[in-house]
C-alpha positions as CSV (number, residue, x, y, z in Angstrom):
1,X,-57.0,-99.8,91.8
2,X,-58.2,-102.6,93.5
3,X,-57.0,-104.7,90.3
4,X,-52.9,-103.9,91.1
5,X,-52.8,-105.8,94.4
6,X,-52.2,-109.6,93.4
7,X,-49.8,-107.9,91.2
8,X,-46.4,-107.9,93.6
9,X,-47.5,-111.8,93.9
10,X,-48.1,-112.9,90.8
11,X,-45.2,-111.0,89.0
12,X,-42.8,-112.6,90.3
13,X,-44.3,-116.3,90.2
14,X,-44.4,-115.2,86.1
15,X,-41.2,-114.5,85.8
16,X,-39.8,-117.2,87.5
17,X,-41.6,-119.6,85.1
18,X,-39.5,-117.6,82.5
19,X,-36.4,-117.7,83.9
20,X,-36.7,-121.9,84.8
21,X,-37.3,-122.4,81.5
22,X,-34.6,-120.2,79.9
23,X,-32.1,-122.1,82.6
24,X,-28.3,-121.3,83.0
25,X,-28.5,-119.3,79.7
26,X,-28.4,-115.8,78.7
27,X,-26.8,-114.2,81.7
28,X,-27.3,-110.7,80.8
29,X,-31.3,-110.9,80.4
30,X,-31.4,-113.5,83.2
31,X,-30.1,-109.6,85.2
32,X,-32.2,-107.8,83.5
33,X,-35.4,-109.5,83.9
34,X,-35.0,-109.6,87.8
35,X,-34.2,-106.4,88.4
36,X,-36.7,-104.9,85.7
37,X,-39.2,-107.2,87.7
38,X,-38.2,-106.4,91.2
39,X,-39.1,-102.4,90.1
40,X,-42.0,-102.8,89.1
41,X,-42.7,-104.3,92.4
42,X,-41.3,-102.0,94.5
43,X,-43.0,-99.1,92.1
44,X,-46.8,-101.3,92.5
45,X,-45.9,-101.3,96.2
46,X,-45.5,-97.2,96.6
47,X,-48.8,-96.9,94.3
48,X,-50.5,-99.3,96.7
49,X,-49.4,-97.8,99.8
50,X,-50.3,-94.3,98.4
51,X,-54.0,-95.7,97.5
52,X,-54.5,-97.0,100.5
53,X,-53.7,-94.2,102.7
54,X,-55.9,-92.0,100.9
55,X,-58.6,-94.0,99.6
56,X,-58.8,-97.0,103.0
57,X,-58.1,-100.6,102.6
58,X,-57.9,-102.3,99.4
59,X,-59.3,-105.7,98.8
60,X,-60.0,-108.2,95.7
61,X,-61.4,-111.5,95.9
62,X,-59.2,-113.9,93.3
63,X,-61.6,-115.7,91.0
64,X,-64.7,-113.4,92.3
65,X,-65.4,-115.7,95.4
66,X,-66.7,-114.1,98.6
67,X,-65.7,-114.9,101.6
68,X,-65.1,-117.8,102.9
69,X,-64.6,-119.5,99.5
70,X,-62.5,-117.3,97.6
71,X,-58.8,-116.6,98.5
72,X,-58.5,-112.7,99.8
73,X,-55.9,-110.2,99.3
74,X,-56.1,-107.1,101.1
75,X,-53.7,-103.9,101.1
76,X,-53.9,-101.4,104.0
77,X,-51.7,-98.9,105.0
78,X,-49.6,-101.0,107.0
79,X,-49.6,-104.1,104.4
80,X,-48.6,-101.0,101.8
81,X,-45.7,-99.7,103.9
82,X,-44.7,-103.3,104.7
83,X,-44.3,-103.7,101.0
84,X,-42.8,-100.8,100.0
85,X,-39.9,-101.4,102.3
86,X,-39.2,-104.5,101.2
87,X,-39.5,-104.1,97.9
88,X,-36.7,-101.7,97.8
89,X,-34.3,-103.9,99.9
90,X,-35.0,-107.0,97.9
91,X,-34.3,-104.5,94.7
92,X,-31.1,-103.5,96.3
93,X,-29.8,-106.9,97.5
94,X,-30.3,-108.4,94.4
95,X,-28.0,-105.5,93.1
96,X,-25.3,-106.7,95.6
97,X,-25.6,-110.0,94.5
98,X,-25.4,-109.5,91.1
99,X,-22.1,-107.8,91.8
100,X,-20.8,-110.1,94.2
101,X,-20.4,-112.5,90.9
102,X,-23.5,-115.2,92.5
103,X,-25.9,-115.2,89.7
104,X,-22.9,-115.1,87.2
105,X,-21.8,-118.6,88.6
106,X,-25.6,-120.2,87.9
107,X,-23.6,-122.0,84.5
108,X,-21.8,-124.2,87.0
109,X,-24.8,-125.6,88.4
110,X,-27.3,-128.2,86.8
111,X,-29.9,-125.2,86.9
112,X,-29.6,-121.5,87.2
113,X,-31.5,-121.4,90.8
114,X,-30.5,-118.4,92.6
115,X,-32.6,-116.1,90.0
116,X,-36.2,-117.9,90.5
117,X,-35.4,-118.8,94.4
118,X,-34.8,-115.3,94.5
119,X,-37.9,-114.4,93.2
120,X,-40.4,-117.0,94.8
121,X,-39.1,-115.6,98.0
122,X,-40.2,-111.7,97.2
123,X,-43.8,-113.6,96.0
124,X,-43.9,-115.4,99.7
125,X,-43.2,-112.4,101.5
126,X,-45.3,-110.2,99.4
127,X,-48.3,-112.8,99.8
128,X,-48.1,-112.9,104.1
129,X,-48.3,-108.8,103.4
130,X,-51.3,-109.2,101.5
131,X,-52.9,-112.3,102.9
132,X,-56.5,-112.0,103.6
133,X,-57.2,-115.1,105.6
134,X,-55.2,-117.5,107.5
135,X,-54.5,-120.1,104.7
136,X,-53.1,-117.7,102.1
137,X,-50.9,-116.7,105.2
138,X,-49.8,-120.3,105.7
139,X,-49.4,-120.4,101.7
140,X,-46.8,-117.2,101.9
141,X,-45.1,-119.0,104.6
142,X,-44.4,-122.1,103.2
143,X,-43.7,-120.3,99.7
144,X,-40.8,-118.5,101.7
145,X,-39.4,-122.2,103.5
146,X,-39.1,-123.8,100.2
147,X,-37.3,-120.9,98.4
148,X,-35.4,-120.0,101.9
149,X,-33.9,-123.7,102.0
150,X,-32.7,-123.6,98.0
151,X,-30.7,-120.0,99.1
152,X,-29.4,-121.4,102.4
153,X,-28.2,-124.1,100.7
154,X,-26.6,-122.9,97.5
155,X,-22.8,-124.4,97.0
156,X,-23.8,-127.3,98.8
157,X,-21.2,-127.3,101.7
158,X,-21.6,-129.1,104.5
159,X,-21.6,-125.9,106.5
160,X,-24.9,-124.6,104.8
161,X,-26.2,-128.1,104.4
162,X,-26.3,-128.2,108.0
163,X,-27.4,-124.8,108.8
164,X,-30.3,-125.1,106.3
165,X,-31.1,-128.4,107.6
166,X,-31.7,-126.5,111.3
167,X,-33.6,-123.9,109.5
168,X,-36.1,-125.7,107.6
169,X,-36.6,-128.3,110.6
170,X,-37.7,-125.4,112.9
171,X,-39.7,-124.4,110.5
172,X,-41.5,-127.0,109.6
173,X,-41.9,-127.9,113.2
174,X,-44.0,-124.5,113.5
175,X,-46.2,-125.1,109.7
176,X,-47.0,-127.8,111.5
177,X,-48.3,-125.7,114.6
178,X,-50.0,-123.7,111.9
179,X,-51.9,-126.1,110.0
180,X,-53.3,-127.5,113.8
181,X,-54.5,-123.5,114.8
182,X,-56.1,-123.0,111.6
183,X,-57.8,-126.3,111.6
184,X,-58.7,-125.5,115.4
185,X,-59.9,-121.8,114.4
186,X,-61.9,-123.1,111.0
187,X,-63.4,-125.6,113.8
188,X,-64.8,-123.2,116.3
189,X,-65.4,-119.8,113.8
190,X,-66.6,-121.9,110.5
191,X,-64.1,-119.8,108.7
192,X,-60.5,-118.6,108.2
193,X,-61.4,-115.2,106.7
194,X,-59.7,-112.3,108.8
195,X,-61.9,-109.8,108.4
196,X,-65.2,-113.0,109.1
197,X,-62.8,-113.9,111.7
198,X,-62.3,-110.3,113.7
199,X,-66.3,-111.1,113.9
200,X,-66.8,-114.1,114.9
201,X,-64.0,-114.8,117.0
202,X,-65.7,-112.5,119.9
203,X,-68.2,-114.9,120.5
204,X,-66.1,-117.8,121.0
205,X,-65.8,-118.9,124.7
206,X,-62.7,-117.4,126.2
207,X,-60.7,-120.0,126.7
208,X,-60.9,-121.5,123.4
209,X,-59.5,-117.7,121.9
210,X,-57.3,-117.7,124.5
211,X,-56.0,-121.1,122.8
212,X,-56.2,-119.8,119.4
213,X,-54.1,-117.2,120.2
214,X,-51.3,-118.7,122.3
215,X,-50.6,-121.1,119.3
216,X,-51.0,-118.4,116.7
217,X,-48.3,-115.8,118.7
218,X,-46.3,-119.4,119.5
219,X,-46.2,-120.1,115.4
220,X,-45.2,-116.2,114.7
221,X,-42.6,-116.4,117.7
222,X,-40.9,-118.4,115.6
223,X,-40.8,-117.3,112.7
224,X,-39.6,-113.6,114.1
225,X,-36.8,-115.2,116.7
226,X,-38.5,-114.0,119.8
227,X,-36.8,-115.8,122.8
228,X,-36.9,-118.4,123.8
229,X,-37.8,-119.4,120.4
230,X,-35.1,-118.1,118.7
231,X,-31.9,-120.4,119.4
232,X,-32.4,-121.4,114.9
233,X,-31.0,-118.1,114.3
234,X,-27.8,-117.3,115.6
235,X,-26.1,-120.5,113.4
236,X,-28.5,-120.6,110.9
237,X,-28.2,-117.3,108.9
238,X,-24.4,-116.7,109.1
239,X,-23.5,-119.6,106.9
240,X,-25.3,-118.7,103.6
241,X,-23.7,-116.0,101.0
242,X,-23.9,-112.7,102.5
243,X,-26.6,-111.1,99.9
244,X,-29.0,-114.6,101.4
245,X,-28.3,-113.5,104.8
246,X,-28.9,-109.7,104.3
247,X,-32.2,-110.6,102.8
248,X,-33.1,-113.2,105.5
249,X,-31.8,-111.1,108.5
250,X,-33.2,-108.2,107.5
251,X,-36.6,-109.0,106.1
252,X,-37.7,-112.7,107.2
253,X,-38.2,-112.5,110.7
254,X,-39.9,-109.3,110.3
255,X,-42.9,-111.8,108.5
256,X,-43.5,-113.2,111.9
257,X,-43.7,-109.9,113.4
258,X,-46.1,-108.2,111.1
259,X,-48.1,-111.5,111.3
260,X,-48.3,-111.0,115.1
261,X,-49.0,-106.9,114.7
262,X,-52.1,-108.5,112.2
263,X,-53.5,-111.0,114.6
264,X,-53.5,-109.4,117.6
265,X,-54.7,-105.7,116.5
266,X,-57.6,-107.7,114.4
267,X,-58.4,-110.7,115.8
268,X,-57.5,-110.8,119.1
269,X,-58.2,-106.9,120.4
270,X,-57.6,-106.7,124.2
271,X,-54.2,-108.1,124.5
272,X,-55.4,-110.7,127.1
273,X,-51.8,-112.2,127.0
274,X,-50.5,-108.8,126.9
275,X,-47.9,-109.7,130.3
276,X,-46.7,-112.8,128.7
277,X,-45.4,-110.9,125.4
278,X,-43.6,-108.0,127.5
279,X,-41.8,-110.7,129.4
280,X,-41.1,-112.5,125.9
281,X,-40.1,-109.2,124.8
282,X,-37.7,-108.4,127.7
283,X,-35.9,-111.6,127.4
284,X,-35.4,-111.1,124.0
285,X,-33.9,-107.8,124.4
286,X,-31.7,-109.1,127.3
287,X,-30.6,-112.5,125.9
288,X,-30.0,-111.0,122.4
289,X,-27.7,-108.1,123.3
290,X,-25.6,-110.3,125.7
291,X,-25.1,-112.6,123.6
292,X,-24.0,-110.3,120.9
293,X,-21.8,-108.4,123.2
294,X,-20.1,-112.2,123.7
295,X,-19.5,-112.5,120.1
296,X,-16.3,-111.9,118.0
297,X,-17.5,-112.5,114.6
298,X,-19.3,-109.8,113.1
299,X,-22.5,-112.0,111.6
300,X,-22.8,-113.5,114.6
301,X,-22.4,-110.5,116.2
302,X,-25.2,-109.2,114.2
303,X,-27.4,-112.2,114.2
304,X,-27.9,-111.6,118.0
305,X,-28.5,-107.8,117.6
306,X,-31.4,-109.0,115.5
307,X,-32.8,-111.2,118.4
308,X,-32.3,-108.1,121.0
309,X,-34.3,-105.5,118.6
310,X,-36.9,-108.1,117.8
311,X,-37.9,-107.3,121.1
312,X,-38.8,-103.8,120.5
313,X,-41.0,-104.6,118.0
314,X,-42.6,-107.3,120.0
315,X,-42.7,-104.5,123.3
316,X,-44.9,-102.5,121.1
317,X,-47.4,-105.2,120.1
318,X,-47.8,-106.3,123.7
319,X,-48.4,-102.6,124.8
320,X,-51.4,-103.0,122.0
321,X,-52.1,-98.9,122.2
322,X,-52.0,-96.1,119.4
323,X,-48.3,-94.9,120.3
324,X,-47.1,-98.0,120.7
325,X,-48.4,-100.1,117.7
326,X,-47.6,-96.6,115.4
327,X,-43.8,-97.2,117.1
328,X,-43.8,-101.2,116.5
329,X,-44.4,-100.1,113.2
330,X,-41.5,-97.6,112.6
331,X,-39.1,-100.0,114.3
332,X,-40.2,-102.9,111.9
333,X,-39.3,-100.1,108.9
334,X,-36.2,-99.1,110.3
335,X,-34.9,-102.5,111.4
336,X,-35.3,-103.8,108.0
337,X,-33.3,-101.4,106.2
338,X,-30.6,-100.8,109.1
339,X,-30.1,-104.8,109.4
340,X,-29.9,-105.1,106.0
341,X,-27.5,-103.2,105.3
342,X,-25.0,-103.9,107.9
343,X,-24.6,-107.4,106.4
344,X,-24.3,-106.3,103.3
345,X,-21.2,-104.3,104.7
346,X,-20.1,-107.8,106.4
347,X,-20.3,-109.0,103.4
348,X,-18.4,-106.2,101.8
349,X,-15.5,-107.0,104.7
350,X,-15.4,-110.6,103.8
351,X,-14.8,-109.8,100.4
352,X,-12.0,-107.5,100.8
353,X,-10.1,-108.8,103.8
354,X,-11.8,-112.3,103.5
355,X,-12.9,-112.9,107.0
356,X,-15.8,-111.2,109.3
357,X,-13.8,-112.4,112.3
358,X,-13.1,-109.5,114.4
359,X,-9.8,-110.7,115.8
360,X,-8.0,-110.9,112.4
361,X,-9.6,-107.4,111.4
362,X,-8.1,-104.1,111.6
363,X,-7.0,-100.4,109.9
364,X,-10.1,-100.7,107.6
365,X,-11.0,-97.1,108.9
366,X,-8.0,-95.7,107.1
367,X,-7.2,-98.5,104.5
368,X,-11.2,-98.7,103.0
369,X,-12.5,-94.7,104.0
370,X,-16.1,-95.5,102.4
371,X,-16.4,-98.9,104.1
372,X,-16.1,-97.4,107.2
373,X,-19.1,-94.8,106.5
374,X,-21.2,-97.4,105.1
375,X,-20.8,-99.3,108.3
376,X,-20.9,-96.2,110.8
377,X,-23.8,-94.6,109.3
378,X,-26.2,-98.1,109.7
379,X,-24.5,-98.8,113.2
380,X,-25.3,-95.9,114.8
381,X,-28.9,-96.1,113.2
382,X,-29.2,-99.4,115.3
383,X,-27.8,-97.9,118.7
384,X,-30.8,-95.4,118.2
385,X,-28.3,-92.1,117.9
386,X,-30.2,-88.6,118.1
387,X,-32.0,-87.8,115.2
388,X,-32.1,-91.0,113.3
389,X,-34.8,-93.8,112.9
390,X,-33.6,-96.1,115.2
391,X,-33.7,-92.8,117.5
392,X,-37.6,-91.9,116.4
393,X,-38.9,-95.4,117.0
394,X,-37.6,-96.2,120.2
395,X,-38.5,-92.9,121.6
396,X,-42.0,-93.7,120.2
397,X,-42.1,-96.9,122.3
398,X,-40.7,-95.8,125.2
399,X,-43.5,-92.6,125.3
400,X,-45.5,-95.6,124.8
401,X,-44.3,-97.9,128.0
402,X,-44.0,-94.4,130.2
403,X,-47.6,-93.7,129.1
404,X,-48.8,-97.3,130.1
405,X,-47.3,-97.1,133.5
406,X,-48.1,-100.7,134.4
407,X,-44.8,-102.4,136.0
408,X,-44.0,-104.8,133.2
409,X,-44.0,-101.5,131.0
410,X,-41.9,-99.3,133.0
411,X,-39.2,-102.7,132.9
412,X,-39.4,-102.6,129.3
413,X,-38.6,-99.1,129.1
414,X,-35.7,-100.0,131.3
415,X,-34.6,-102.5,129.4
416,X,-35.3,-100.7,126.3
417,X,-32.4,-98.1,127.6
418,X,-30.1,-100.4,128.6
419,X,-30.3,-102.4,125.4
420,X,-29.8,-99.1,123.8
421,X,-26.6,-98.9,125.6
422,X,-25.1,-102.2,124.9
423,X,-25.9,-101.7,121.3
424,X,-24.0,-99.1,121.0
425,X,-21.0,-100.7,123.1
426,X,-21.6,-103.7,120.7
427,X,-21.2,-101.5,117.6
428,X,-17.9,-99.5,119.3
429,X,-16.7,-102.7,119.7
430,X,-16.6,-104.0,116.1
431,X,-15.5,-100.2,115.2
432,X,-12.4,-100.5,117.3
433,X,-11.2,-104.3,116.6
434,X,-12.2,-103.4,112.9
435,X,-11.6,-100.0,111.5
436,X,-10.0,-98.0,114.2
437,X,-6.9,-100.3,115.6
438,X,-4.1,-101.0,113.6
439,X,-4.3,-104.6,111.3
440,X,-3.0,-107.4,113.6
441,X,-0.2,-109.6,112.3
442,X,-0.7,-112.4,110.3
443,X,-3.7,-110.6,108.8
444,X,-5.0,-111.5,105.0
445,X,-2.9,-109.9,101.8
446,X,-5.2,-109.1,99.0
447,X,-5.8,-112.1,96.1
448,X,-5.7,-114.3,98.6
449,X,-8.3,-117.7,97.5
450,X,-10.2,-118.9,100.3
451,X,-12.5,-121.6,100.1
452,X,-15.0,-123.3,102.5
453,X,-13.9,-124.1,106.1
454,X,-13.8,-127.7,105.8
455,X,-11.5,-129.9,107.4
456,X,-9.1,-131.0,104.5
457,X,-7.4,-133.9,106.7
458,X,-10.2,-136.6,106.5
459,X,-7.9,-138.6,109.1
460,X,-8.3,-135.4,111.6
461,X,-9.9,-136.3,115.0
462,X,-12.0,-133.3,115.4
463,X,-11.1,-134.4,119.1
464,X,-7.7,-134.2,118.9
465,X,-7.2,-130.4,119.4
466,X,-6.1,-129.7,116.1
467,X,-8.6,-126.7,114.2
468,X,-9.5,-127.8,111.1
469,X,-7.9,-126.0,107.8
470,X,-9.3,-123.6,105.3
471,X,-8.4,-125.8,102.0
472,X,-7.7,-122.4,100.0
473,X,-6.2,-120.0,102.7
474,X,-3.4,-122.5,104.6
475,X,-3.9,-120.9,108.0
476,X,-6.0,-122.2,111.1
477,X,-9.1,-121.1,111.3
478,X,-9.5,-119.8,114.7
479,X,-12.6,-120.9,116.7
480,X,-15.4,-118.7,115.8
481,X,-14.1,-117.2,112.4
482,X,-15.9,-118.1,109.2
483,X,-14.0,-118.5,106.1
484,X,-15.5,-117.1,102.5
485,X,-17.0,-119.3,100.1
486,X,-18.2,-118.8,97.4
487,X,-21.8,-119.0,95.8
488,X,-21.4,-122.7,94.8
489,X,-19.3,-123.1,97.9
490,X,-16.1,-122.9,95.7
491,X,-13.0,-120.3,96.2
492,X,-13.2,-116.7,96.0
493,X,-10.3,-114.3,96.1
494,X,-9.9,-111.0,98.4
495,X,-9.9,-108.2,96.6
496,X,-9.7,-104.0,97.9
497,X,-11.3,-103.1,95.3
498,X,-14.8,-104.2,95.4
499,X,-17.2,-104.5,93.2
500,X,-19.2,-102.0,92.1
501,X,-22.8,-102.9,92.3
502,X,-21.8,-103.6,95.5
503,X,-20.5,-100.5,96.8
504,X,-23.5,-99.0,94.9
505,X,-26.4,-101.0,96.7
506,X,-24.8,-100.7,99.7
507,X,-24.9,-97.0,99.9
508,X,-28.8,-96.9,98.2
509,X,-29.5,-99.0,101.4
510,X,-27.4,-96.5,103.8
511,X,-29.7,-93.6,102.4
512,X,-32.6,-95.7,102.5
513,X,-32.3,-96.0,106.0
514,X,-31.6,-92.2,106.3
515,X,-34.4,-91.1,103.8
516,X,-36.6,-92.5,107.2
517,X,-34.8,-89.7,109.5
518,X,-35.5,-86.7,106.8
519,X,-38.8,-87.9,106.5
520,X,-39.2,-88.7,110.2
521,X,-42.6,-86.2,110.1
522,X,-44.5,-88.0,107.1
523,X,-43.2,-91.6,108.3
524,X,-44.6,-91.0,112.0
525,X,-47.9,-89.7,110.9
526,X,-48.7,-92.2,108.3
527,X,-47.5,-94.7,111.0
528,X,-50.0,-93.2,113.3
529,X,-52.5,-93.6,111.2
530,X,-51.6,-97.6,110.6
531,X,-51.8,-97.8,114.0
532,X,-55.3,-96.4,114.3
533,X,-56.5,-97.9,111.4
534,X,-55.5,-101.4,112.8
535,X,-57.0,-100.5,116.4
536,X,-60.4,-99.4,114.8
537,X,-60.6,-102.6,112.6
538,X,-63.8,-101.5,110.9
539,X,-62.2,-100.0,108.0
540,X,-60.3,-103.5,107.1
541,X,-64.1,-105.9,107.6
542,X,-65.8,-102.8,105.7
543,X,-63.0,-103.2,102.6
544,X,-63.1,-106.8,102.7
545,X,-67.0,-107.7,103.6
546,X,-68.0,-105.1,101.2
547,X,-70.2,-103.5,103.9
């Protein structure tokens, strides 16, 4: 068994050496390649978590070199869960994709690059689940920026350009971080094993861990948007095609987070700056649900809902107890799938009425039925409505904060509440400006081509209080809207009736995110047992140290 876990890594690094060298050709096995390659991740994931919740941790040592030498992959149960969940998303955006015509537009392009970007992005994230030691975590990082930058970027407009440029700056900025704690942590410990690590790190002088762990919660910060490191986020994600930003939304930040759950429950045990993340974890909730409630575009609306529920997830890792890690974990689950899938229905939007701006929304309640379910469903998942997940995890973490009792965790219960609250304003919000009121005038007719929302005028003074002009659609572009473009960055043309595969993956992800509420009972029991597993740490040395 221990044999399958490099497996959901090196699968897809294969097959993206297939797919560069077949190039722009043969569209049809260029599909079914991906998504034959993508199941048998996500079905190597559910065999993994099932192996490692009933036989312990699972470790292999590539190339049969101990520790410290030898590169390290371990699967517990939380690495296995963490894996299973995103396996089945990545599976079921690349579905939406497919439909949404990107990968069918790869023969306009020098190379066919959304396929293999796609795919070294599932290795990078499958590799920070299973990373063993500190460098192979750095590796899975950096495997992600380079693949993240290519799917920002794709169609080339200066929009994305730009966006991606932010993105990969910030993130290089905090490799760079990195690189300096693991050559600080290899200085002081003589190693960058975890499980050598979760050893020797206890006889280090305090303030040297102390260190250590300040820059290592300051490198993950970023990567998961916790404020105040998360101003990258709001304009870096909207910009990219809709099946790029589900994936990133949804999945990519929630690297950073498992990385912190990792650290701190193994290396660092005793949550010495325990205060500092419930006040990072308060802001976050605060900042990020204001700032959505502000918003009248629905990605950016949603990009600041991810910031606010980042903070959840963060509450319970500073908290560092049974309940609370067991109801980090359930939120990180949840918030995957939910997030996910609510861009993938503002993608669905932008495709039928060619804008997510909320002010030029309207009637899709009546005029697109199933849109409207695929959109309620997820939304009220997020507000936390009675009995879904969103419901089951925060209740877990606020048992958690009441249990505590400390100040800072009877705030974050507070502000868990009233987050709650505005989440579910936000969410009425969008639900009134666009389904339940009546289509404004001047909306979008279907067939209409919209193109990218650059300024056509070149002689325009951007100061001269004239809005630029989308080239395709011949209407000002309000401030705050964002105009469609297509996967190259070239026109694409409203339609109601959407594509199929879209539709399709977009209600696999709605019951995905249900499945979690029917199997509330398993899911909070195995999570209970991540959470003690992680607290114990002796099972994860004993796999790994063969002891």
């Amino acid at each position: 068994m221990n044999a399958l876990v490099p497996l959901p890594v090196l699968l897809p690094l294969c097959v993206t050496g297939l797919k560069l060298a077949i190039g722009p050709r043969l569209h049809r096995f260029q599909r079914f390649i991906s998504i034959a390659v993508l199941g048998a991740v996500l079905v190597l994931s559910v065999i993994l978590m099932v192996a490692a919740d009933r036989h312990g941790p699972l470790s292999v040592h590539l190339g049969d070199f101990a520790p410290p030498v030898g590169i390290t992959l371990v699967a517990d149960r939380l690495a296995g869960l963490m894996l299973t969940v995103s396996s089945a998303v990545t599976l079921l955006v690349l579905v939406y994709s497919l439909g949404q015509g990107m990968a069918d537009r790869d023969d306009q392009a020098p190379v066919g690059v959304f396929h293999p970007a796609y795919l070294i992005l599932v290795a990078g994230v499958s590799c920070t689940f299973l990373a063993g030691d500190l460098v192979n975590l750095y590796v899975g990082f950096e495997i992600m920026l380079v693949a993240s930058f290519v799917l920002l970027t794709i169609g080339g407009t200066a929009t994305r350009i730009r966006a991606g440029s932010t993105y990969v700056i910030i993130s290089l900025f905090s490799s760079v971080l990195f690189l300096v704690a693991i050559a600080m942590t290899y200085a002081v410990a003589g190693t960058v094993n975890l499980a050598q690590l979760a050893e020797r790190l206890q006889e280090v002088p305090l303030g040297a861990r102390t260190l250590l762990e300040a820059m290592l919660l300051t490198v993950f910060a970023i990567k998961a948007a916790v404020f105040p490191l998360a101003a990258w986020l709001p304009d870096s994600y909207p910009t990219a095609p809709a099946p790029v930003t589900a994936v990133f939304a949804g999945l990519l930040t929630k690297v950073g987070v498992y990385s912190m759950l990792r650290t701190q429950t193994l290396l660092f045990p005793g949550h010495r700056l325990g205060d500092l993340l419930m006040l990072a974890a308060l802001a976050s909730m605060a900042v990020g649900i204001l700032g959505a409630v502000a918003q009248t575009d629905l990605k950016r609306v949603l990009s600041f809902t991810l910031i606010s529920h980042i903070g959840y997830m963060v509450f319970g890792i500073a908290l560092a107890g049974r309940g609370s890690i067991a109801g980090a974990i359930v939120y990180v689950a949840h918030h995957i799938t939910v997030q996910t899938t609510l861009f993938l229905v503002a993608g669905l939007i932008e495709r039928r009425d060619g804008t997510t701006e909320l002010t030029r929304l309207g009637g899709l309640a009546k005029a697109a039925p199933l849109l409207a379910v695929l959109f309620f469903v997820p939304a009220m998942n997020l507000a936390g409505i009675p009995p879904l997940s969103g419901f089951i995890g925060k209740l877990g973490l606020m048992r958690a904060g009441v249990a505590d009792g400390g100040g800072w965790a009877w705030a974050l219960v507070a502000g868990s509440a009233a987050t709650s609250l505005l989440t579910l304003y936000v969410m009425a919000k969008v639900w009134n400006l666009a389904f339940w009121r009546d289509a404004p005038p001047g909306a979008e007719e279907e067939g209409l081509v919209l193109e990218s929302a650059e300024d056509d005028d070149p002689d325009d003074d951007p100061d001269d209080g004239e809005r630029p002009t989308g080239s395709g659609s011949g209407l000002p572009v309000p401030a705050g809207a964002v105009v469609a473009a297509g996967f190259l960055g070239q026109s694409i043309t409203t339609t109601q009736r959407l594509p199929w595969p879209m539709v399709v993956a977009t209600g696999a992800a709605v019951s995905l995110g249900l499945s979690y509420t029917v199997l509330g009972g398993p899911l909070t029991t195995f999570t209970q047992a991540a959470a003690t597993e992680l607290l114990a740490r002796t099972p994860y040395i004993e796999a790994v140290l063969g002891r």
